[in-house]
C-alpha positions in Angstrom: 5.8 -16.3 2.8 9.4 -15.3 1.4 12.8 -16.8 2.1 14.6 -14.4 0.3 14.7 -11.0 0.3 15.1 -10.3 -3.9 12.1 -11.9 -3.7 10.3 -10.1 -1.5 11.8 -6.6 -2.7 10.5 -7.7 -6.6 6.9 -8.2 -5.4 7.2 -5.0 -3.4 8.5 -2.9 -6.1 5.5 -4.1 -8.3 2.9 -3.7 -5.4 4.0 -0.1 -4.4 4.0 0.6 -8.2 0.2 -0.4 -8.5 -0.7 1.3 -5.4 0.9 4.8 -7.5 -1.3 4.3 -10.2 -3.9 4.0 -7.7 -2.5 7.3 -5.5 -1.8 9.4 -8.9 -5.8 8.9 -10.3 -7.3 10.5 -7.1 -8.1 14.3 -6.7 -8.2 16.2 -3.8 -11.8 16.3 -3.8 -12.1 12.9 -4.0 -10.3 12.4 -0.9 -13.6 12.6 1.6 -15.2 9.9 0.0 -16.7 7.0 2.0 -18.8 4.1 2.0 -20.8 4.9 5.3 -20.6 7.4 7.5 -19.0 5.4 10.6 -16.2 3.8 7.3 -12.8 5.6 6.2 -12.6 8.0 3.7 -10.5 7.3 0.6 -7.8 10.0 2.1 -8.0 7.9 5.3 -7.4 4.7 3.7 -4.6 6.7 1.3 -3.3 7.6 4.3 -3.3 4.6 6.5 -1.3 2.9 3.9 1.4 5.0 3.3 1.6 5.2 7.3 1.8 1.6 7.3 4.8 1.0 6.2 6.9 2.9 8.8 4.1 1.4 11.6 4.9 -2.1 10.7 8.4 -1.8 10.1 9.3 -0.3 13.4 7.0 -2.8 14.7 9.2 -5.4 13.4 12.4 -3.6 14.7 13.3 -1.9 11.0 14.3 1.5 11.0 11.9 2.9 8.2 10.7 6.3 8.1 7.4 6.9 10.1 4.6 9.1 7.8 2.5 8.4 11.0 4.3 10.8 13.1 2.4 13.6 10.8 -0.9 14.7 10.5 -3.1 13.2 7.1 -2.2 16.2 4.5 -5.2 17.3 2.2 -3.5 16.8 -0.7 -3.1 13.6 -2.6 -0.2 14.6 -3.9 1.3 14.9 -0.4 -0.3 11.2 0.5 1.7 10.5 -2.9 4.6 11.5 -2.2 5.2 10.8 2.0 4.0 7.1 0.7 7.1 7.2 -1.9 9.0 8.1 0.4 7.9 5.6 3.3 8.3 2.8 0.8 11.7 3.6 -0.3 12.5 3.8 3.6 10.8 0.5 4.4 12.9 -1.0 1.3 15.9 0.0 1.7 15.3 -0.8 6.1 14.5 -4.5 5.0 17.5 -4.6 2.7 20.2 -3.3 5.2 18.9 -4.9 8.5 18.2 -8.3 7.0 19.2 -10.7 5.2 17.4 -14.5 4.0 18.6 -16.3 6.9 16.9 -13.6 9.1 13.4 -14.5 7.8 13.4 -17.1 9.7 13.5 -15.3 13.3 10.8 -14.6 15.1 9.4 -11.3 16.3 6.9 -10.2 18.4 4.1 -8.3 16.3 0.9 -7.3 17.4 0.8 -9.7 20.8 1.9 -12.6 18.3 4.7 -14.2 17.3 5.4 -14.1 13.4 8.4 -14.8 11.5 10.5 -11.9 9.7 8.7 -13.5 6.5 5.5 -13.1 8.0 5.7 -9.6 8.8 6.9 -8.9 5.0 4.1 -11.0 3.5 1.4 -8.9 5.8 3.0 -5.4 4.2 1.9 -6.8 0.7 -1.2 -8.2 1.8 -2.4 -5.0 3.9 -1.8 -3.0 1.6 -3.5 -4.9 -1.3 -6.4 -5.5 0.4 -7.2 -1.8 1.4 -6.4 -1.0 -2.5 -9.1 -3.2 -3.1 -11.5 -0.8 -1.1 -10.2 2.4 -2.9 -10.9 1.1 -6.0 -14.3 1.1 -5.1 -14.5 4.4 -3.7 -13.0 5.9 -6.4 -16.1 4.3 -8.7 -18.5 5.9 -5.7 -16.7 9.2 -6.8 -16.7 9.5 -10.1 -13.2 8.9 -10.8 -11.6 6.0 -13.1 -9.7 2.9 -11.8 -6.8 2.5 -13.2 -5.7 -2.0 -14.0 -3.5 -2.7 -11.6 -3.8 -6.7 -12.5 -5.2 -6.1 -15.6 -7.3 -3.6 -17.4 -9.6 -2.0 -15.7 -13.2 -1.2 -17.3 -12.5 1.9 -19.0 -9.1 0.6 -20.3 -11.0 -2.3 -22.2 -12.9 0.2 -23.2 -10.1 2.4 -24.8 -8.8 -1.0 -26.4 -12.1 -1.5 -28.3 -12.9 -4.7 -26.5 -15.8 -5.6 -24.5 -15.7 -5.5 -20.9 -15.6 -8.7 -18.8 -19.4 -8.5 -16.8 
């Protein structure tokens, strides 16, 4: 939960940053991979986030740029870059329509009633937890995860350490 906004704006900055690293190690190729045949792809889930940002925020009355509105592109550095963009638009929303007081407030979201503070901490969340299942798409494709809370197999690897098991 946040009663500030600095606060919420730091953890967002570091969360969209991780999410980058995440973005930036995919191919194109990669972007059809999927659990099952019924689950998202990684370009699906790619997609959904970045598309969540402007979804959420207008939900919640922001005025943040809307990647939705757009077909998914088939290139990842198209996801890349339209979820840059949507993030810097749901940033600087949250920054000039609110304010800590406002945090408080309730809004309706999703046929619920959440706070303003709510509605921030589910961005982070959402989009945390659907990192979590790129991760292991990307091992299902071939590709290396980058450490996002720490380093990541390889990375230990590189370090000449052991990785945790």
């Amino acid at each position: 939960m946040y009663y500030k906004i600095s606060d919420f704006v730091s953890d967002f900055e570091l969360e969209t940053a991780a999410t980058l690293k995440i973005l930036n190690n995919l191919t194109d190729k990669s972007l059809i991979q999927k659990v099952t045949e019924k689950g998202r792809s990684l370009g699906k889930i790619a997609w959904h986030i970045t598309c969540s940002f402007g979804e959420i925020g207008s939900t919640a009355h922001l005025q943040a740029y809307r990647a939705d509105e757009k077909p998914m592109p088939d290139s990842i550095k198209i996801i890349a870059e339209e979820y840059s963009k949507s993030a810097a638009s749901l940033k600087a929303a949250v920054l000039k329509e609110w304010n800590d007081d406002s945090l408080k407030e309730e809004i309706n979201m999703y046929g619920e009633t959440w706070t303003k503070s709510q509605a921030l901490t589910t961005v982070l969340v959402h989009q945390t937890h659907h990192r979590g299942q790129m991760t292991v798409l990307m091992r299902q494709a071939g590709l290396k995860v980058p450490g996002v809370y720490g380093p990541a197999y390889e990375e230990w690897e590189s370090m000449g350490m052991p990785p945790e098991e």
